[in-house]
MIZA-378150 format. One record per residue (C-alpha): x, y, z. Coordinates in steps of 0.1 Angstrom, whole numbers, padded with zeros to 4 digits, always signed. Layout:
XYZ;...
// end
This chain:
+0324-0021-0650;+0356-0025-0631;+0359+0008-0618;+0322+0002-0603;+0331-0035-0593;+0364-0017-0573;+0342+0002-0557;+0309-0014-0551;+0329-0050-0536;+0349-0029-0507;+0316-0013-0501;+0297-0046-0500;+0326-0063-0478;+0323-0030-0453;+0280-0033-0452;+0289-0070-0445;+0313-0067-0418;+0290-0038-0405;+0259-0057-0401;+0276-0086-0389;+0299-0068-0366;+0266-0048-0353;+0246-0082-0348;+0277-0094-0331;+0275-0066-0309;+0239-0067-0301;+0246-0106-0294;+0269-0097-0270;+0258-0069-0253;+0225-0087-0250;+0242-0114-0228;+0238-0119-0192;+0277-0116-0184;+0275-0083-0203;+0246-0071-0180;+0261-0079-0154;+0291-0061-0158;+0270-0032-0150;+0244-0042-0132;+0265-0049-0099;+0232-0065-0075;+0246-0096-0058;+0210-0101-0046;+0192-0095-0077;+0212-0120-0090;+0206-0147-0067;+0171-0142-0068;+0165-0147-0106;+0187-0181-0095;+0161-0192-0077;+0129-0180-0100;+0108-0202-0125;+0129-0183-0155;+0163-0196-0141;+0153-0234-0134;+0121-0238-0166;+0107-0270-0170;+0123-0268-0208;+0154-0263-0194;+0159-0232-0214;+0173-0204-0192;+0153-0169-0196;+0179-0139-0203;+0180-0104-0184;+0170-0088-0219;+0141-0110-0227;+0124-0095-0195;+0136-0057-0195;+0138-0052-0230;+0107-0060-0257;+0109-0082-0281;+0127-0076-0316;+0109-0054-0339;+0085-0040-0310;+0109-0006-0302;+0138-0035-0290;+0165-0013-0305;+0155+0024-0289;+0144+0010-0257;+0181-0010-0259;+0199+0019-0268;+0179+0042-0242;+0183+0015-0212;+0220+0011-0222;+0228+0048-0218;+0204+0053-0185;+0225+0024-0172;+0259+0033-0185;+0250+0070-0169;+0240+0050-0135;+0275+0025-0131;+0292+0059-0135;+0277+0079-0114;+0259+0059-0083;+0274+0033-0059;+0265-0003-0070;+0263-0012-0032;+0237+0019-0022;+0213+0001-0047;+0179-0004-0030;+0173-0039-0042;+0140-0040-0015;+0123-0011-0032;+0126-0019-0069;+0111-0050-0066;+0077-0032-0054;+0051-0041-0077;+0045-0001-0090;+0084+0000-0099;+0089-0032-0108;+0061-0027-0141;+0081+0003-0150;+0111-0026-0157;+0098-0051-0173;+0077-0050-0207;+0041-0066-0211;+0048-0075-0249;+0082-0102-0238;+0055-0118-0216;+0030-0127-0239;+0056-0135-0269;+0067-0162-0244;+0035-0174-0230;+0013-0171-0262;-0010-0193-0244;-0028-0179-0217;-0051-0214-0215;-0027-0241-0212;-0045-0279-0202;-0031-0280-0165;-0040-0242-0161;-0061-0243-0125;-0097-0227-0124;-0084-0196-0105;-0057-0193-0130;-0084-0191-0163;-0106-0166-0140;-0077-0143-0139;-0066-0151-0172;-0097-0144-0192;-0100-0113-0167;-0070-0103-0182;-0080-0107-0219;-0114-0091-0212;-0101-0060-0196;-0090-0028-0215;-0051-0032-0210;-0039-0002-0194;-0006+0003-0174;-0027-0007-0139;-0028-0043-0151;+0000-0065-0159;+0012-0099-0161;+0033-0096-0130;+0000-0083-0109;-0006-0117-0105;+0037-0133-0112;+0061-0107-0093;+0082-0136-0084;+0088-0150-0118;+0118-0137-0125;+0133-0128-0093;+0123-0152-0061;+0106-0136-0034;+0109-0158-0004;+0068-0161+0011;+0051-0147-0021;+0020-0158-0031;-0007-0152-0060;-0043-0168-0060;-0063-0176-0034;-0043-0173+0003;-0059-0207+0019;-0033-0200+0046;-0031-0168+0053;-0034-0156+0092;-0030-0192+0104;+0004-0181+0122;+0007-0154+0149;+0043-0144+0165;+0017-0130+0195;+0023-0144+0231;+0009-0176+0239;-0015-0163+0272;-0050-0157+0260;-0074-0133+0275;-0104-0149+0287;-0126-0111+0286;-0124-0075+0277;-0110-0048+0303;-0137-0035+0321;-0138+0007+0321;-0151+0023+0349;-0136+0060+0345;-0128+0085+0315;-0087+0073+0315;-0065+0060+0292;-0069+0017+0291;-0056-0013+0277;-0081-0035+0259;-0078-0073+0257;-0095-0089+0229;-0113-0120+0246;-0103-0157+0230;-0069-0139+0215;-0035-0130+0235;-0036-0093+0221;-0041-0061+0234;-0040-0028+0228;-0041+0010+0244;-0068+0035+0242;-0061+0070+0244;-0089+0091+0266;-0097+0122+0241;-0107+0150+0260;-0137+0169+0244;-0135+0200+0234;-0139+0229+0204;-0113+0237+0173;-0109+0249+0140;-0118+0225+0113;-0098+0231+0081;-0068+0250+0064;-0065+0289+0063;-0065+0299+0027;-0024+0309+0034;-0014+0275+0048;+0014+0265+0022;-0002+0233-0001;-0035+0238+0011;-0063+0222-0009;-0099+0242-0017;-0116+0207-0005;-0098+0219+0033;-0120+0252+0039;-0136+0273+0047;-0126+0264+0080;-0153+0255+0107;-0158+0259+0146;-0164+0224+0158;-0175+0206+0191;-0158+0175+0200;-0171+0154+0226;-0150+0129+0246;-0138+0097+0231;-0115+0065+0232;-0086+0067+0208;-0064+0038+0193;-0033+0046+0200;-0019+0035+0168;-0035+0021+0140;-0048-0017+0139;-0020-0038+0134;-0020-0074+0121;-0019-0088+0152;-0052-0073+0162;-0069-0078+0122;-0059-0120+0128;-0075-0120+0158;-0103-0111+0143;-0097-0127+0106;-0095-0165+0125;-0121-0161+0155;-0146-0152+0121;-0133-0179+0103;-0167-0199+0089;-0157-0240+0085;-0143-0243+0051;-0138-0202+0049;-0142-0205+0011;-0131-0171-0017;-0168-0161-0009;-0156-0123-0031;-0194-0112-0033;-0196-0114+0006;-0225-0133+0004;-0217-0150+0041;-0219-0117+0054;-0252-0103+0040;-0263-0136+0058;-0245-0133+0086;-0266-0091+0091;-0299-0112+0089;-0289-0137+0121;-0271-0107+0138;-0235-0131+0134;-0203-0114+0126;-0186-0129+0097;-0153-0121+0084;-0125-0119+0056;-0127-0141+0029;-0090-0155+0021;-0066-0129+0006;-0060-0130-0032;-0016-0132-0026;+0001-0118+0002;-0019-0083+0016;+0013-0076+0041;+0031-0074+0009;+0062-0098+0022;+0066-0067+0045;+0060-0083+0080;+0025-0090+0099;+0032-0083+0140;+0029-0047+0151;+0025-0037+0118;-0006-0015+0106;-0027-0040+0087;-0033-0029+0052;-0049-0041+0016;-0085-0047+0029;-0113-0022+0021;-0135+0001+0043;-0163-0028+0045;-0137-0050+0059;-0127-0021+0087;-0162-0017+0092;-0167-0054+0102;-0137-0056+0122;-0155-0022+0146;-0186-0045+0147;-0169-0076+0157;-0148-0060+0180;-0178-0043+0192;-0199-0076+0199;-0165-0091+0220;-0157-0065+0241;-0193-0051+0247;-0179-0013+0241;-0190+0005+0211;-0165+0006+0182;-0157+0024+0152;-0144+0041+0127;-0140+0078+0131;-0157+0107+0123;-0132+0130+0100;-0136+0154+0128;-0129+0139+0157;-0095+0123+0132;-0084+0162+0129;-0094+0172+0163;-0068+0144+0177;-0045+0151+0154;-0040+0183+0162;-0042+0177+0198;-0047+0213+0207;-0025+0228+0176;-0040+0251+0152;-0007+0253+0125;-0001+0229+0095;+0014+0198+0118;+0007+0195+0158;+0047+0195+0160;+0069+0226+0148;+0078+0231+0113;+0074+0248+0076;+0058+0225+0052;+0078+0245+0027;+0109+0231+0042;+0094+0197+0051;+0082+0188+0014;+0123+0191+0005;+0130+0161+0028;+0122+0136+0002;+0147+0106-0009;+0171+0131-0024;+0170+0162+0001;+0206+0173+0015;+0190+0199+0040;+0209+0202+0075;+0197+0180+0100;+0178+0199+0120;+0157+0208+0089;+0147+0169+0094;+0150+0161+0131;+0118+0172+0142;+0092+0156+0117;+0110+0124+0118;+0104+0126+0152;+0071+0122+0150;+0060+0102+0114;+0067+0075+0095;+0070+0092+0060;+0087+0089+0024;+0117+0107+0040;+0127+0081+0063;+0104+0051+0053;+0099+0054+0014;+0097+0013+0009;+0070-0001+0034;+0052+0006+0067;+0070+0004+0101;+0060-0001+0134;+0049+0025+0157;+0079+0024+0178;+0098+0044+0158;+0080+0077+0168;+0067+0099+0194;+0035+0110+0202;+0015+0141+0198;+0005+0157+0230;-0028+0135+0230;-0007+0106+0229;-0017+0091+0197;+0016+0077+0174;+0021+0084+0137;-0016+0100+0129;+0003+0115+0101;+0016+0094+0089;+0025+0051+0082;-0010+0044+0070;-0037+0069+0060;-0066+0058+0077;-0102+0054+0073;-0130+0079+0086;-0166+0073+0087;-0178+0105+0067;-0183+0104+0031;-0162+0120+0012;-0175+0155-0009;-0149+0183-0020;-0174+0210-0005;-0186+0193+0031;-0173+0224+0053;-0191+0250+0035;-0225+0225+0035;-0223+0228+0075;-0246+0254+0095;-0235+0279+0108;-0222+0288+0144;-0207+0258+0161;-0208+0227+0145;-0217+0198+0174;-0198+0168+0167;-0205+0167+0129;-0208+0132+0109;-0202+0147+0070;-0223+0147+0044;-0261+0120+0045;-0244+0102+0017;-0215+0097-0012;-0199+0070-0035;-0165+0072-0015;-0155+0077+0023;-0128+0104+0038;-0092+0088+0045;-0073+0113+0065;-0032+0114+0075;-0004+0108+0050;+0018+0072+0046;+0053+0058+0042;+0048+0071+0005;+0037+0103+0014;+0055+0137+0012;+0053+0165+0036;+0026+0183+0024;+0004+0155+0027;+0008+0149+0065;-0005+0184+0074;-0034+0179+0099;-0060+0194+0076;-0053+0174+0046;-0079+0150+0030;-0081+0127+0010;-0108+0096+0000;-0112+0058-0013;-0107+0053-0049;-0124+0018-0046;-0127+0008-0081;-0088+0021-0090;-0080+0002-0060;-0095-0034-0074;-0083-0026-0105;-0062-0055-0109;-0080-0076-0086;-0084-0112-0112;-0113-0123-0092;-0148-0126-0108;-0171-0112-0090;-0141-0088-0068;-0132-0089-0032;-0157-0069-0008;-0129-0076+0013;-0094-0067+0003;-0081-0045-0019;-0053-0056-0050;-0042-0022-0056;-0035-0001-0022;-0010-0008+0003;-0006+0023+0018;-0039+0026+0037;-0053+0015+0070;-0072+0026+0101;-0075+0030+0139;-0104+0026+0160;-0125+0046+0186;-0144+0036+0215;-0176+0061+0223;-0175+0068+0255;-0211+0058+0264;-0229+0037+0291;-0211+0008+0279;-0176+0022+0292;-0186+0034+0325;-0204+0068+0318;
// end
């Protein structure tokens, strides 16, 4: 009994001093100062200072840990031990100060960092007494829908634990009623009298904006089966027609989408989300527009000269109508041919600048390739290898030889046509006449590559289409927007003007 007493009490004092020495450890290394000691991000920092977690109504301040790590007894000690090493690895290898505080807090990484099960052990109530009427829509949307990794807690709360100066979630009463556009306002439309390039000036507004005359002609629609990435919804490749047309020079920005947002603006614009105002509004021949925004559709990233994003291909529609009805030209969206055709602006290889995809598709956040390798397509597009965080303003890049800016690239962009993987080989033969795509579809064509795009996606002939349900995935609402999208940010469009009668044919 001794011996096993002289061995079994040092053992029980060890196990002790073990447990109690791990718990201590766990304790501490699950403390803000510890995280901290790593975790270097003077702004990250100062933003949870200002967030709802920092400054509760309890007065109990929320830890790093019970955010990025689940709760106890959920997988807490792997994903503990795993995050520790990935961020021991990090401090060691990476400079704190080349941290890209802007991008992590993007919604798509920011889910990747913080763990659905910590929210709800906090907020086991999803129904509290002062919880608003939009807030129990989105709530019981939430506990109706299948949980997948599309939908979140911080879908709707981005800013809860880190401040994001101008967010917003719910209904955006006040969205578009501020404008950094010049004060003079343009009392009509330009008038065209020839087949040149002209500014148009949106009546009632103080914008503008350039038209590009497109020169008809014929080209090869489509990839060769030996272009490098090529896709079998790119061939075979067709002879096609083009006749002249009126171009955007860039892509709609916000500027231009307000104008047309408050001059549609019913009295008491209400969340009307089954666009019941505007299937009024086609029976009296009356243009009306966006419902408010569910949070903030510029993403914090900057309205201005900005492409306008995060609204659906009804709302683009609407805007080519109303802008139609102002100016008294004809405008639209356009035809996935005559996209390409000015996209290539006379070229018949993979971009309508100089290059190797091959080479391009290195020049992602991480390439080292000489600078020449990049010189040329940065040049011309707004892309993930100079732009990987948000869209930009068209100033940053040249023109192709039409003298249309970042068709590659920024946004992708709406077309017209519906979208089917095998529309080329559908056509007749011989020379296809200024084709408008297949009689009918569930999705439409977006064509040209985005700030989150890689090289091989910016090649003239690559398509792509709407994924309109994946893209209101998250949307809370009941019924969901017609109008704007909750789960794309990276597409847009530009407009054409037919040149017709109406513009001095």
């Amino acid at each position: 009994m001794k011996r096993f007493l002289l061995w079994f009490l040092p053992g029980l004092i060890v196990g002790v001093l073990l447990i109690v020495g791990a718990n201590g450890a766990l304790h501490h290394t699950s403390a803000n100062k510890y995280c901290i000691s790593c975790h270097i991000h003077p702004v990250a920092d100062a933003s949870w200072k200002k967030s709802v977690h920092y400054d509760t109504r309890s007065g109990y301040r929320i830890t790093c840990v019970e955010c990025h790590l689940p709760p106890k007894g959920d997988g807490y000690l792997w994903a503990k031990g795993t995050t520790g090493l990935r961020d021991l690895w990090s401090k060691w290898t990476k400079d704190s100060a080349s941290f890209n505080w802007e991008d992590r807090r993007r919604l798509e990484v920011a889910r990747t960092y913080v763990y659905e099960s910590s929210c709800i052990k906090c907020h086991e109530n999803l129904f509290p007494g002062k919880l608003t009427k939009a807030g129990e829509d989105a709530h019981l949307y939430y506990t109706q829908t299948e949980k997948t990794e599309d939908l979140h807690c911080i879908n709707c709360h981005l800013n809860a634990g880190h401040f994001i100066e101008g967010y917003t979630h719910g209904s955006n009463s006040t969205f578009g009623n501020t404008s950094s556009a010049a004060r003079e306002v343009f009392n009509e439309a330009t008038k065209v009298t020839e087949f040149a390039n002209f500014t148009e000036c949106i009546p009632k507004s103080p914008i503008s904006f350039n038209m590009i005359a497109i020169p008809g002609g014929k080209f090869r629609m489509g990839s060769p089966a030996e272009e490098p990435f090529r896709k079998d919804d790119e061939g075979p490749v067709r002879e096609v027609e083009i006749s002249p047309f009126f171009m955007a020079e860039i892509e709609v920005s916000w500027d231009e989408y307000l104008a047309f947002y408050v001059q549609t603006a019913a009295e008491g614009r209400s969340t009307d989300t089954e666009g019941l105002r505007s299937k009024i509004a086609s029976v009296t021949d009356a243009i009306s527009g966006a419902t408010p925004p569910y949070g903030q559709p510029d993403q914090g990233w900057g309205l201005g000269k900005r492409p306008a994003i995060s609204f659906s291909f009804h709302a683009a529609e609407t805007y080519c109508r109303w802008l139609t009805s102002v100016t008294g030209k004809t405008y639209r969206l356009p035809t996935e041919a005559e996209w390409e055709y000015a996209c290539r602006a006379g070229s018949e290889d993979p971009y309508f600048f100089p290059g190797d995809p091959k080479k391009f598709k290195k020049t992602g956040l991480r390439a080292k390739l000489s600078k020449n390798d990049t010189t040329v397509i940065n040049t011309f597009v707004t892309y993930r290898g100079n732009s990987p965080t948000k869209t930009q303003t068209a100033d940053r890049v040249k023109p192709n030889p039409f003298g249309l800016k970042n068709m590659t690239g920024n946004v992708a962009e709406f077309c017209t046509d519906w979208y089917q993987p095998d529309a080329y080989s559908k056509y007749p033969d011989g020379i296809i006449k200024d084709p408008t795509g297949p009689e009918e579809g569930t999705e439409h064509v977006i064509r040209g590559g985005s700030f989150l795009s890689t090289a091989d996606a910016l090649r003239s002939a690559a398509r792509d289409y709407t994924r309109t349900a994946a893209w209101l995935r998250t949307d809370p609402q009941m019924p969901k927007s017609v109008w704007w999208f909750s789960d794309c940010f990276n597409v847009g469009f530009r407009v054409v003007c037919e040149f017709d009668e109406k513009t001095g044919n």
